[in-house]
C-alpha positions in Angstrom: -10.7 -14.2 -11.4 -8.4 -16.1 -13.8 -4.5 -16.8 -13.0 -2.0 -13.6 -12.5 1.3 -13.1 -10.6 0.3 -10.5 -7.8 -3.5 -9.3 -6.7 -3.4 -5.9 -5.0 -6.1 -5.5 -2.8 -7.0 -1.9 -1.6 -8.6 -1.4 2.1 -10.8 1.2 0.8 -11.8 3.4 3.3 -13.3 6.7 2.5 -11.0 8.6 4.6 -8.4 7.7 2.8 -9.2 6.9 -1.0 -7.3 10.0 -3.0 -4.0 8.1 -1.9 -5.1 5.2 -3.2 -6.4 7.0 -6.0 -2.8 8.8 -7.0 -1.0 5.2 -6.6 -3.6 3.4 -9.0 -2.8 6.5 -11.2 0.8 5.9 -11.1 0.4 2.2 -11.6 -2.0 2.6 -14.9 1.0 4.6 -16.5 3.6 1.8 -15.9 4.4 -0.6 -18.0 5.6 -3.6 -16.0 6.1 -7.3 -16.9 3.9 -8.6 -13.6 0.0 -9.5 -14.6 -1.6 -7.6 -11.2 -5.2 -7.5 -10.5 -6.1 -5.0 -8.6 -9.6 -5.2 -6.2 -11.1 -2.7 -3.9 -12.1 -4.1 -0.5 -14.2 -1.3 1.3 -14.9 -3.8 4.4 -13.1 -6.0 6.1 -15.5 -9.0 5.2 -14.7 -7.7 1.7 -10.8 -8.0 2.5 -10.8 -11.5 3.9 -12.8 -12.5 1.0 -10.7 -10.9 -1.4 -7.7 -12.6 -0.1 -9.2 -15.9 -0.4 -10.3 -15.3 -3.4 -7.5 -14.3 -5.0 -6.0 -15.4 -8.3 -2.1 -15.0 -7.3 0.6 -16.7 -4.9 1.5 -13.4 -3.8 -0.9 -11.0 -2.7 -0.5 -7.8 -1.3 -3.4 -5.6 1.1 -2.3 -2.1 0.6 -3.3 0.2 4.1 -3.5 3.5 3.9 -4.0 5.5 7.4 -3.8 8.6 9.8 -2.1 8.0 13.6 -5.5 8.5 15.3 -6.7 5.4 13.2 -3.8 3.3 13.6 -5.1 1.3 16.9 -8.1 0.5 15.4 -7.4 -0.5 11.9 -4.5 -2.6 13.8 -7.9 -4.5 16.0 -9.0 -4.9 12.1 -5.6 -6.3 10.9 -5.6 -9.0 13.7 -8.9 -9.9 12.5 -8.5 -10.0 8.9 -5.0 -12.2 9.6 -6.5 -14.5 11.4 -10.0 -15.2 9.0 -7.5 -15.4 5.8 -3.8 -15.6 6.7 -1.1 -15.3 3.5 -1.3 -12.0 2.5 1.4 -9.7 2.9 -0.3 -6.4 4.6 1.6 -3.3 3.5 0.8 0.0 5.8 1.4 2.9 3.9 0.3 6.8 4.3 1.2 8.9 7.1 1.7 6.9 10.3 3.7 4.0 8.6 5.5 7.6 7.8 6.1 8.6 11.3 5.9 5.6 13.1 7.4 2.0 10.8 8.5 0.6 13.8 5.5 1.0 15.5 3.3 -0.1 12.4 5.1 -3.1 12.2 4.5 -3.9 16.2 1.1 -3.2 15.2 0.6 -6.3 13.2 2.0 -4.7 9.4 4.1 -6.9 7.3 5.9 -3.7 5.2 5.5 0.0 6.1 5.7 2.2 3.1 7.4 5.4 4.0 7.1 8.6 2.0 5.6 9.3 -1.2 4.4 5.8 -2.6 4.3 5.9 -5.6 8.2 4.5 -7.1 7.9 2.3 -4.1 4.4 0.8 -5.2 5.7 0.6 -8.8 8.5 -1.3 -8.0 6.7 -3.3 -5.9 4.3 -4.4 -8.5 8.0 -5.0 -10.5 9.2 -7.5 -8.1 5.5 -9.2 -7.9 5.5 -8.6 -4.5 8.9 -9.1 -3.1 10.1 -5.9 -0.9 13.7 -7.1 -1.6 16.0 -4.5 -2.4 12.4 -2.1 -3.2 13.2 1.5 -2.0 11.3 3.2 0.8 10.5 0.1 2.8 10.5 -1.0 6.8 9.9 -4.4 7.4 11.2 -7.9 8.8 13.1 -10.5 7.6 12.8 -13.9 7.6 14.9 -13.9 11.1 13.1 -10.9 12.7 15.5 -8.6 12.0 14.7 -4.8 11.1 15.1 -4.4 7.1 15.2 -0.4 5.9 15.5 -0.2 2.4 16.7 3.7 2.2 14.1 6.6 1.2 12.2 6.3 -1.8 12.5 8.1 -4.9 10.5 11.3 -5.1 8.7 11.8 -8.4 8.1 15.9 -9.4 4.0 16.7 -8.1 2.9 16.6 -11.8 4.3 13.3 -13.1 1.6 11.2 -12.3 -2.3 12.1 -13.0 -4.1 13.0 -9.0 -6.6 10.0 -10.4 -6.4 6.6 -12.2 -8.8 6.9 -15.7 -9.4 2.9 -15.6 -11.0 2.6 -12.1 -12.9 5.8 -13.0 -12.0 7.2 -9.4 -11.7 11.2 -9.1 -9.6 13.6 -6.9 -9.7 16.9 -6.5 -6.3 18.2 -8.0 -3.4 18.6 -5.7 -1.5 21.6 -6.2 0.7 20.8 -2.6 2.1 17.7 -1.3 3.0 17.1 2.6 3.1 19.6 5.3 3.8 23.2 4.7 5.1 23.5 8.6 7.7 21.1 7.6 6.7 18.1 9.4 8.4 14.9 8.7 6.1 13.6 6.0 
């Protein structure tokens, strides 16, 4: 894979690929100074061997998920942990939404909450490091509760609903989020 400051892997599940799809978008129209690599794990034999294949110091699973899924995926976390330990697992999507606390009980290093797209962006920035990155739940180094504040919201339009390079396609959104006003 040759040398690069962060490898993004993506836990590709087909449930929930159109997020992915709108981050990787986002990310292909920011310029940033970090060399990323970016691989799509669609397994989780495919994730531990992604992380132990990869190029970078820092590497970062990205988790995308519904509550109903949450339990389950968190069975496949513990798994994937403990075949290739060092990667920094990153829940985003709806239930790290609702429920950071709970995702990070659940085995998550970082929940994402809200939109992801500034937060993934500056994430890439910071190769890696959720310091002082905007719409973030995690743990510091001494177990205490980190919340780095909401996450700036980009208009619906600003980034493409698909990322050209990865030649993956969405339908085209033309509403975001709940129209009963829920929480996300």
């Amino acid at each position: 894979m040759g040398g690069c400051d962060l490898v993004l892997i993506l836990r590709y599940r087909k449930a929930v690929t159109y997020g992915h799809h709108v981050l990787l978008a986002a990310l292909e129209e920011h310029s940033t100074a970090t060399d990323y690599r970016v691989v799509f794990a669609d397994s989780a034999v495919a994730t531990v061997t992604a992380i132990r294949e990869a190029c970078a110091g820092r590497v970062l699973v990205l988790w995308s998920f519904y509550s109903p899924d949450a339990a389950a995926l968190a069975e496949e976390l513990a798994g994937i942990k403990a075949a290739a330990p060092g990667a920094v697992h990153v829940a985003g999507g709806v239930h790290a939404t609702a429920e950071p606390v709970q995702t990070l009980d659940q085995g998550w290093d970082i929940a994402a909450v809200g939109e992801g797209e500034s937060t993934l962006l500056a994430l890439v920035d910071s190769a890696g490091d959720p310091a002082g990155v905007q719409g973030l739940v995690y743990r510091d180094a001494t177990g205490r509760l980190v919340r780095t504040g909401k996450a700036h919201r980009e208009p619906l339009g600003r980034y493409r609903a698909f990322p050209l390079t990865y030649k993956r396609m969405n339908p085209i959104e033309i509403t975001r989020g709940c129209v009963y006003a829920c929480a996300y």
